[in-house]
N, C-alpha and C positions, 0 to 999 in steps of 0.2 A: 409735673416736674416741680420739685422746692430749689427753695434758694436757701443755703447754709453760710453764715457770715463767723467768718473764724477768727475772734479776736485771741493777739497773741498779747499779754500785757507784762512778757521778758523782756530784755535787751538783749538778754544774754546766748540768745540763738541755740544754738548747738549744744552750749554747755546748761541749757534750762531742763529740769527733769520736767517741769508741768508742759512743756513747749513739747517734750518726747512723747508724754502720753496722751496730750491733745493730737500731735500728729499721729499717732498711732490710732487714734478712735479716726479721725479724717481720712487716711487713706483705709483703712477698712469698711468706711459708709459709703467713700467712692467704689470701693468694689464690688458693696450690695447695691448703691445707686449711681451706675455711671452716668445716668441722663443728668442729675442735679448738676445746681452749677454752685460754688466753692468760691465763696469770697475773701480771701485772705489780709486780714487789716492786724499788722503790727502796731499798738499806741506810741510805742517809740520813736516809728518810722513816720508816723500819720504828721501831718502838718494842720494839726488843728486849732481851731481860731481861740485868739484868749476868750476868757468867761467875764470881763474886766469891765470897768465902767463904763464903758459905751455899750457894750453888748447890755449889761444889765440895765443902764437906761432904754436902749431900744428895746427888751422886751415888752417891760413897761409903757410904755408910749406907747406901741406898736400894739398889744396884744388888749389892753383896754380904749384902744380906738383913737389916742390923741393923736394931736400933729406933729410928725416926726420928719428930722434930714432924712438928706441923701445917706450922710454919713451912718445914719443907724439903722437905714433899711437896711445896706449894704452887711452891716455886722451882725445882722439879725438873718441876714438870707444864709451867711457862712452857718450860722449855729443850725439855722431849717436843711441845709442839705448834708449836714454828721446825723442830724437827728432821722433822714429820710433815708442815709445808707443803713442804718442800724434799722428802723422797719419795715424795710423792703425785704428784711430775713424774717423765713418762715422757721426757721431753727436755728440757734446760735450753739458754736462752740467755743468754749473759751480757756485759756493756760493761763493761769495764775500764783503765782507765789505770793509766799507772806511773806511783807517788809514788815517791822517792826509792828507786829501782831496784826496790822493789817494786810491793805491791796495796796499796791504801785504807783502813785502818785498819777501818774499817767492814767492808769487807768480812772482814779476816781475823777480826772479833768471831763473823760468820755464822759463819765456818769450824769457828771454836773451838765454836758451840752444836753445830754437824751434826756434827762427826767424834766420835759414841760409840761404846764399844763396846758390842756389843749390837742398833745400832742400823742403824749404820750401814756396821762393821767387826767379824769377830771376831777373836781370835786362839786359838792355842791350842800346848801346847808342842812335836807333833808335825807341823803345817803351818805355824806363822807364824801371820801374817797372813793375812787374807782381805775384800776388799771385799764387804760386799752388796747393792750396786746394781749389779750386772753388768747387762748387755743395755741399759741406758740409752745416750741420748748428747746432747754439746756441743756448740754452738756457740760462741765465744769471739771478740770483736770487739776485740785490744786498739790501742792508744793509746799513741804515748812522746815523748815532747818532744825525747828525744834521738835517734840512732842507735846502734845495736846489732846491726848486721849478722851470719849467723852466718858465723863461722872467723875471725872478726876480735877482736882483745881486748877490745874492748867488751862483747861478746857474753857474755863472764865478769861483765860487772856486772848482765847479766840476769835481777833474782828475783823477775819477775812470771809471765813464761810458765811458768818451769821452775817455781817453788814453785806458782802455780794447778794445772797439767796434773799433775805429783808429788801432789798430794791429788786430785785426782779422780781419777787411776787407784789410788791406796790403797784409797777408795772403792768401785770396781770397773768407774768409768766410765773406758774406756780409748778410746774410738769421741769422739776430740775432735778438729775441725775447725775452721780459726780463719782470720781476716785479721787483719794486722797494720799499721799504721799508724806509719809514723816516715819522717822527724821531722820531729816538727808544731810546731815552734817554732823548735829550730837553724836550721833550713833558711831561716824566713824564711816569710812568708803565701803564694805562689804554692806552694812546694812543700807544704804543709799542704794547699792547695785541691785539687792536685792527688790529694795521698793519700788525700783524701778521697772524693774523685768516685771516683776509681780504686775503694777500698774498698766502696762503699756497690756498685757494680757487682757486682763480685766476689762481695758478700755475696747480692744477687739471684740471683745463679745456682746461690751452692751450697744454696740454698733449695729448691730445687726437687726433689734427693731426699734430703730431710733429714728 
């Protein structure tokens, strides 16, 4: 049995198109995998701890061995268990829209809790870098109001896919597979409806050996 952790990084519920084709790839995986279990984390809804000067002193203090409060164990154990719900998934799905060429502010707060070293990443001065969630993988449903086709100049104002997929293969998850949706605005409601339908199809069938 796997564990699938389904980050939603809309607000916008119902009226989200990455939100519709994420859920469309999720209950199609539950119908080829009803044993799995289906962790559902909205960032909007999540009550996640700040990333803010105690947190980042207690990493420091905490992670190179010094003598630390109570006070920064404590804010250092909240950032250990966001970072322990996110690696407990042996596949992740995620809905994401581009705000302002990028990801959702919320979600990049997630990003900043999961990418530790130690944890998540190590490095060292004779390999680098190293991700240590290898063997995981993605799903990614994104969303753009605009267009940004690749080879086209637009395509440079793209820092949703490239900076999301750039951190999860740092991580180690390199096995990411996505539909994309554009443009769900420019275009006007019939081409939106149709990206959509289109999408949520799409997303149904790479369900099936995911």
């Amino acid at each position: 049995m796997s564990k699938v952790l389904y980050i939603q990084a809309s607000p916008r519920r119902g009226r989200s198109h990455s939100i519709a084709v994420a859920d469309a790839f999720v209950d199609a995986y539950r119908n080829a995998h009803p044993d799995d279990e289906v962790d559902v984390w909205n960032v909007f809804d999540a009550d996640l701890p700040p990333f803010d000067g105690l947190a980042v002193q207690a990493k420091y203090t905490i992670l190179h061995g010094k003598d630390h409060t109570p006070e920064e164990q404590a804010a250092w154990k909240a950032v250990e268990d966001v970072v322990a719900r996110f690696t407990a998934a042996d596949k992740l799905v995620l809905a994401v829209p581009m705000w302002n060429f990028g990801i959702p502010y919320r979600l990049k707060h997630l990003i900043d809790l999961i990418v530790q070293p130690g944890y998540t990443f190590v490095s060292t001065p004779h390999d680098g870098y190293k991700g240590l969630l290898e063997g995981k993988r993605a799903f990614v449903a994104y969303a753009r109001g605009g267009d940004y086709p690749e080879g086209t100049e637009a395509e440079a104002m793209d820092f949703q896919r490239r900076y999301l997929e750039t951190l999860l293969g740092f991580i180690g998850i390199t096995d990411v597979r996505s539909v994309t949706l554009q443009p769900t605005l420019m275009g006007g409601p019939d081409i939106a409806a149709h990206e959509r339908a289109d999408g949520i199809a799409r997303a149904r069938e790479m369900a099936a050996d995911f």
